[in-house]
C-alpha positions in Angstrom: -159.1 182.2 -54.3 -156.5 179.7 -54.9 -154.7 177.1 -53.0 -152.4 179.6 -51.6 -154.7 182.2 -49.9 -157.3 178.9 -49.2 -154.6 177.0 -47.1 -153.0 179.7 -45.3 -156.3 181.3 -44.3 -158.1 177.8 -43.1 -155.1 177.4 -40.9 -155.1 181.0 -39.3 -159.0 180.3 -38.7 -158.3 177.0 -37.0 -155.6 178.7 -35.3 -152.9 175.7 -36.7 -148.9 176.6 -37.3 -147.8 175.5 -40.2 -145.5 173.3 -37.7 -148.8 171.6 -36.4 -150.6 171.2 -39.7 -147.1 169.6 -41.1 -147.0 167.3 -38.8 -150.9 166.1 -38.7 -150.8 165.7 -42.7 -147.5 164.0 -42.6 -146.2 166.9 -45.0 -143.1 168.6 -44.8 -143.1 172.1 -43.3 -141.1 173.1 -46.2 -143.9 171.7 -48.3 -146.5 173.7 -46.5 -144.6 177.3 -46.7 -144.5 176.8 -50.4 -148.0 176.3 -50.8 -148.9 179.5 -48.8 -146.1 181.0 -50.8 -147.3 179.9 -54.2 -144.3 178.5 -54.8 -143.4 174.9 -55.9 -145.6 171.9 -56.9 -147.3 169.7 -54.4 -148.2 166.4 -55.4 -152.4 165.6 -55.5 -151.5 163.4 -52.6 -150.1 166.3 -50.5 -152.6 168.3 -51.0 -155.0 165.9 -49.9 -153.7 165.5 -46.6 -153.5 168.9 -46.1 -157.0 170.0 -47.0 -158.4 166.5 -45.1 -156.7 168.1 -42.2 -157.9 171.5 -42.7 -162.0 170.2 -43.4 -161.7 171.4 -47.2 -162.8 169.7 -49.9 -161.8 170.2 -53.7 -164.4 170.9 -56.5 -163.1 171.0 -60.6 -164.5 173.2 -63.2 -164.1 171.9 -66.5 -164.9 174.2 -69.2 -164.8 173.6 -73.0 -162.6 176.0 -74.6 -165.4 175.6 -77.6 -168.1 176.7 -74.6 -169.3 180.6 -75.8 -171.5 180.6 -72.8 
């Protein structure tokens, strides 16, 4: 699941607009129909208010492209 589907369906669950959750993060409500859109490019410092308000945390998987497993 990406960012799209993870932010829009956190918010339904919590029962948040996307008016509220914009104004909590501090993030434009433009911002945050693009991310549930797939559309645009947030900066890492969006995104963190966004998912801080929504209780998500971010985890990276790094492979090797070299990595046969």
């Amino acid at each position: 699941m990406g960012l799209q589907e993870t932010v829009k369906n956190r918010r339904k669950e919590l029962q948040i607009s996307q008016n509220d959750l914009a104004e909590i993060s501090g993030v434009s409500i433009a911002t945050i129909k693009n991310i549930e859109r797939g559309k645009g490019n947030p900066s890492f410092d969006m995104v963190l208010r966004i998912i801080d308000v929504l209780g998500l945390e971010i985890f990276f998987n790094v492979r090797s492209p070299f990595d046969n497993k």
